[in-house]
N, C-alpha and C positions, 0 to 999 in steps of 0.2 A: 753676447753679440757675435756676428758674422767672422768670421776670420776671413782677413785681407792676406792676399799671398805678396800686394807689393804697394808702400806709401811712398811718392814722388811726391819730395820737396825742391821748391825751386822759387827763392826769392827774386830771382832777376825775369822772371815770365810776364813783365808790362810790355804794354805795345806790344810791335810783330812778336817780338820773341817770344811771345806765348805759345807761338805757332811751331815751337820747336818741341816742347812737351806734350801739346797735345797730339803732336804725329804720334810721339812715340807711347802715349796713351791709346791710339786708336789703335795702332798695328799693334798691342799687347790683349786687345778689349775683350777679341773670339774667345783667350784663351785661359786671361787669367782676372783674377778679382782686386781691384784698385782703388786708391785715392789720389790726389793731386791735394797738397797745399803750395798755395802759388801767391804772387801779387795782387793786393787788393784790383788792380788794374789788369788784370788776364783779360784780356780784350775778348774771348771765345766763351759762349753761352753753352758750353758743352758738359752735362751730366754736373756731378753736386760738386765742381772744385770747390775746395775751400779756400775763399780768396780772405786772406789774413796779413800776408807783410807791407807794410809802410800805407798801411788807409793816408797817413798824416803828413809823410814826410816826404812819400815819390816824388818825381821833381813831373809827375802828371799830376799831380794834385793841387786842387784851386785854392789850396791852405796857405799861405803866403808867410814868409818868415823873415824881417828885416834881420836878427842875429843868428847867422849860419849853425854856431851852437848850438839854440835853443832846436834847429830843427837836427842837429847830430846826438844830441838828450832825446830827444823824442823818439828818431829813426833807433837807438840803441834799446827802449824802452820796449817798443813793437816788437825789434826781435827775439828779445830774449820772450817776451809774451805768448809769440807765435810758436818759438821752440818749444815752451812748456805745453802747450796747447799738442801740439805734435808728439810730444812724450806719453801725453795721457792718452791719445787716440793709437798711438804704434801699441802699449802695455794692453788697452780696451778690445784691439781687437786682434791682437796677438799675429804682428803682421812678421811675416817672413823675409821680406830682404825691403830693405829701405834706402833708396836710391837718392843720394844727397845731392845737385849738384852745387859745386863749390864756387862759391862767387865772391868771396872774402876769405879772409884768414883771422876774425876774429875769436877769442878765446872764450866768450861763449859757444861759437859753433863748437869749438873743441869739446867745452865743458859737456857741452849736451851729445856729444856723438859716443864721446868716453863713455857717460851714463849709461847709454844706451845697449855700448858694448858689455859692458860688467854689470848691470842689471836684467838682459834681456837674452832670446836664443836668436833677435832679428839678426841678418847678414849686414855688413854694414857696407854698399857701393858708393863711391863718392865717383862723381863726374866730373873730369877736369876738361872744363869748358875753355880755361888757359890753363895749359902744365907752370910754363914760368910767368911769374903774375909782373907785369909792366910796368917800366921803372923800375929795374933792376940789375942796372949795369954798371953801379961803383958799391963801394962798400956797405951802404946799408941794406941796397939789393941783397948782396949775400946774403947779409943774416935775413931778410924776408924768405929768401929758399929754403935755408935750414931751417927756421921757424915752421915753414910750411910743409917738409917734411916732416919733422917731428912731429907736432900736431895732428895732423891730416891724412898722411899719405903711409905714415908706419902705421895708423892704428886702422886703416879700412883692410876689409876682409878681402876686397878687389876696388883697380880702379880702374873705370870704364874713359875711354879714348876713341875717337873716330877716325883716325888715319896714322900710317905710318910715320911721319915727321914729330905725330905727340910720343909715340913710343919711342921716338929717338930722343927726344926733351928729357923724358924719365930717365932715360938710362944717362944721359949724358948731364946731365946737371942735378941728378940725387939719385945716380948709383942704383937706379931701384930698374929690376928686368923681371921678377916675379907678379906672379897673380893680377897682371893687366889682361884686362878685357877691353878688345877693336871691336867694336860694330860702325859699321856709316851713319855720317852725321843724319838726323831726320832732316826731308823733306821740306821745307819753308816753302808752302805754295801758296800764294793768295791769290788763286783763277777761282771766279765765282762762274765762270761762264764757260764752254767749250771751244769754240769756235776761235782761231789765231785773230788778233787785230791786226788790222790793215795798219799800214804804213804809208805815209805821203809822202811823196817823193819830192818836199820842197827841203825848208831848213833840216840837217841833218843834225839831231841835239844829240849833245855827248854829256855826262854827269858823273860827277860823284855825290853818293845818297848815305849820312849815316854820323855817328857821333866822332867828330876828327879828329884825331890826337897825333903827337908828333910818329908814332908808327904806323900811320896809316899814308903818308909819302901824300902830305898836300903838296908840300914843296916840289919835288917831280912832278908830278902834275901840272902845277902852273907855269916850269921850267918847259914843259916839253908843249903846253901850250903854244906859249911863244914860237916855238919854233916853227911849229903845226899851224899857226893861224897867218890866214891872209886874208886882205878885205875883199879880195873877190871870190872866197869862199864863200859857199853860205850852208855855215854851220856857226852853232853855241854852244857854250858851257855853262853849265848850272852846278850849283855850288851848295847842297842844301844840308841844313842840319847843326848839332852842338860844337859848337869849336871851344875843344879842350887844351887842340896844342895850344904852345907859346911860341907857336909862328906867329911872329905877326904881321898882318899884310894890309897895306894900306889901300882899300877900297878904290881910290882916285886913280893908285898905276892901272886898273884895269881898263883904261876908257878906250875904247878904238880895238878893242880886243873881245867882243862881243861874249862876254861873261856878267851872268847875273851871279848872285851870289845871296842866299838865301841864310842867315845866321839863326836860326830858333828850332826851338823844338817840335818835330815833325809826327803831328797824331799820325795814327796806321793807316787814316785813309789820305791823310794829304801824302805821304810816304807810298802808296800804290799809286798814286795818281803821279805822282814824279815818276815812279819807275815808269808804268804807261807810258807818261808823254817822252822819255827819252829813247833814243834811237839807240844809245851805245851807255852802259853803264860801266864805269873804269874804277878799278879799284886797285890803287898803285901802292900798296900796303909794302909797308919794308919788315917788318915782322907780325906775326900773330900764329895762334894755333888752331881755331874754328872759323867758321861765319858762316851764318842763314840768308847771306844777302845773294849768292848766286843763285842758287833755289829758287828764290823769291823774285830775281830778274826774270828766268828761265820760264819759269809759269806765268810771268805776265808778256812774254815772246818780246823781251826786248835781248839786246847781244851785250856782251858783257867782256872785257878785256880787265886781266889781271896779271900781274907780275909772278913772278915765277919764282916766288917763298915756296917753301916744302908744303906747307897749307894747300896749294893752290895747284901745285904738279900734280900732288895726291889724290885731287878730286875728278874723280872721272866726269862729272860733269863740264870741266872745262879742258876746250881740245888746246893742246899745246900750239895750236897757231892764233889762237888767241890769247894767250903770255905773252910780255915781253919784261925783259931782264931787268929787274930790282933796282932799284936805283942811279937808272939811265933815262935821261928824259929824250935821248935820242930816238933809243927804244922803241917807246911809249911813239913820240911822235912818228915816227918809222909802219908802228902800227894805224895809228887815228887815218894816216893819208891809205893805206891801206882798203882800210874799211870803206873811205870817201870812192874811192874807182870802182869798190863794187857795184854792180848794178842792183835796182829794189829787188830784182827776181833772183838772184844771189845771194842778198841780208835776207831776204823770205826764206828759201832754202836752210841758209845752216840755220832759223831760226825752229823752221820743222824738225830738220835734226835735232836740234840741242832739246828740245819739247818729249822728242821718244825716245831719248836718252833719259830724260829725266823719269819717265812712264817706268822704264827697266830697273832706275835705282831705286824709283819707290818698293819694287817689289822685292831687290835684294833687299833693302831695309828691313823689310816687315817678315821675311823667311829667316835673317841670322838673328833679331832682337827675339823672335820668336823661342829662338832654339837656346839662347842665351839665359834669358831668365829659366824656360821649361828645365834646364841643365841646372840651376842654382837650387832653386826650388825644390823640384822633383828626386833630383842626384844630393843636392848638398855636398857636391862634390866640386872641383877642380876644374873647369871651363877654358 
């Protein structure tokens, strides 16, 4: 068989986030020979992925499970299945550096990356999508970081990061300052079309779009609301997606506060159709280390305000007058009226801006991933 120079595994590639692998699939494609194993749900028809994790258990799947168990036996079953499957395709076609990313800390992934190591000559990359994995801030947290560096982060051969705030996570919370590799996050663009969309100059919708958990700053948000809304406003807030935190918010206070509030899970295209139709996408995140969601605003020309986590500083895609400070709903509201005084031919503006900014990071993307893998591969060396 063919020798592959590089196998990308990536269990969490459902929905958009498929669109984070295959960027970096496509800006590798000129120059080297691939695979992708991905989610049975990889939303993109592009070349042979081998779509293999969770046919059964995705929470896309029309398989329905009244005992949560039975579908945590199952979800465990696939992936120990998929990894074997991946062990015999890396040995078959004697592939050179195999790029994990890490979406779990379970001891199968371990088991099988170990294997891989002491059975094979492949390099072994893990991708830390989160450095410090969530819910980790009393005592069992700890031992989840040490577990995950023992496991995980002592045995890869490099670990690939996208901004300076993850290499501050490594070094600060597991000691580790050797054999990291920064490249920029891929690209998330879902523009099928050229041309910017118009904007109407009537309600002005503001949103937060995505799976909500108590670090992603629901609470600010509807704190800074309040302050920010008046009835002779005419603007909304939209509200769509998984509510994971354990805020809970009693639908009723919102009335006379012009917020819908969307609680389910959002396919990729009602998820573009929300960015579309919002004017201002807010993401008032009080910690995290990635996300595909600015990208994904940016190419569909909507504007985007985010707080000013090391994540978010880091990303040249977003200009620092669009931040506002981390769990302040003043802030935030400080911002929202902001946006409201500009005029439409000013949100147009920085919307072109922000669009050939994004033009420029795709290309830095696609020149350092380049140079990165060509360097592991070809050098075997040190990067």
């Amino acid at each position: 068989m063919r020798k592959k120079d590089i196998l990308h595994i990536y269990a969490g590639s459902a929905g958009s986030a498929g669109s984070y692998i295959r960027e970096l699939f496509l800006g590798l494609q000129p120059n080297f020979d691939q695979e992708l194993v991905v989610n049975y749900y990889y939303p993109l028809s592009y070349g042979d992925a081998k779509r293999r994790f969770y046919r059964f258990s995705e929470l896309s799947s029309p398989f329905k499970y009244r005992n949560k168990k039975i579908r945590l036996i199952i979800r465990y079953f696939e992936l120990l299945f998929t990894l074997l499957y991946s062990y015999i395709y890396l040995i078959s076609h004697k592939v050179s550096v195999l790029n994990y990313n890490l979406t779990s800390d379970l001891f199968v992934e371990y088991l099988f990356l170990k294997i891989v190591k002491v059975t094979t000559k492949t390099k072994v990359l893990i991708t830390c999508h989160d450095v410090v994995p969530f819910g980790t801030d009393d005592e069992l947290g700890l031992k989840k970081k040490i577990l995950r560096k023992k496991m995980f982060f002592d045995l890869a051969d490099f670990l690939i990061v996208h901004n300076e705030s993850s290499k501050h996570d490594l070094q600060k919370h597991f000691q580790i300052t050797d054999n990291i590799i920064q490249y920029p996050f891929p690209v998330m663009s879902l523009r099928t079309d050229n041309p910017l969309k118009k904007k109407s100059n009537g309600v002005i919708k503001f949103g937060m779009i995505g799976h909500i958990r108590n670090e992603k700053g629901l609470d600010v948000l509807i704190d800074a609301w309040r302050l920010f809304y008046k009835p002779d406003k005419n603007v909304e807030l939209i509200i769509a997606g998984n509510f994971a935190t354990s805020d809970a918010y009693d639908l009723s206070t919102f009335n006379g506060l012009s917020i819908k509030v969307i609680p389910s899970f959002l396919s990729d295209e009602r998820y573009k159709q929300l960015i579309e139709e919002l004017d201002v996408v807010i993401l008032p995140y009080k910690r995290g280390t990635n996300s595909g969601i600015p990208s994904s605003v940016i190419s569909l020309d909507s504007l985007l305000l985010t707080s000013d986590i090391p994540m978010f500083k880091c990303n040249p895609l977003i200009p620092l007058s669009f931040q506002f400070e981390s769990k302040n709903a003043i802030s935030l509201a400080e911002k929202m009226n902001w946006l409201c005084s500009l005029t439409e031919e000013e949100r147009q503006s920085y919307r072109s801006k922000n669009t050939n900014q994004l033009i420029n990071y795709r290309g830095l993307f696609i020149e350092t991933t380049n140079q990165v893998y060509s360097n592991l591969i070809n050098n075997n060396k040190d990067v």
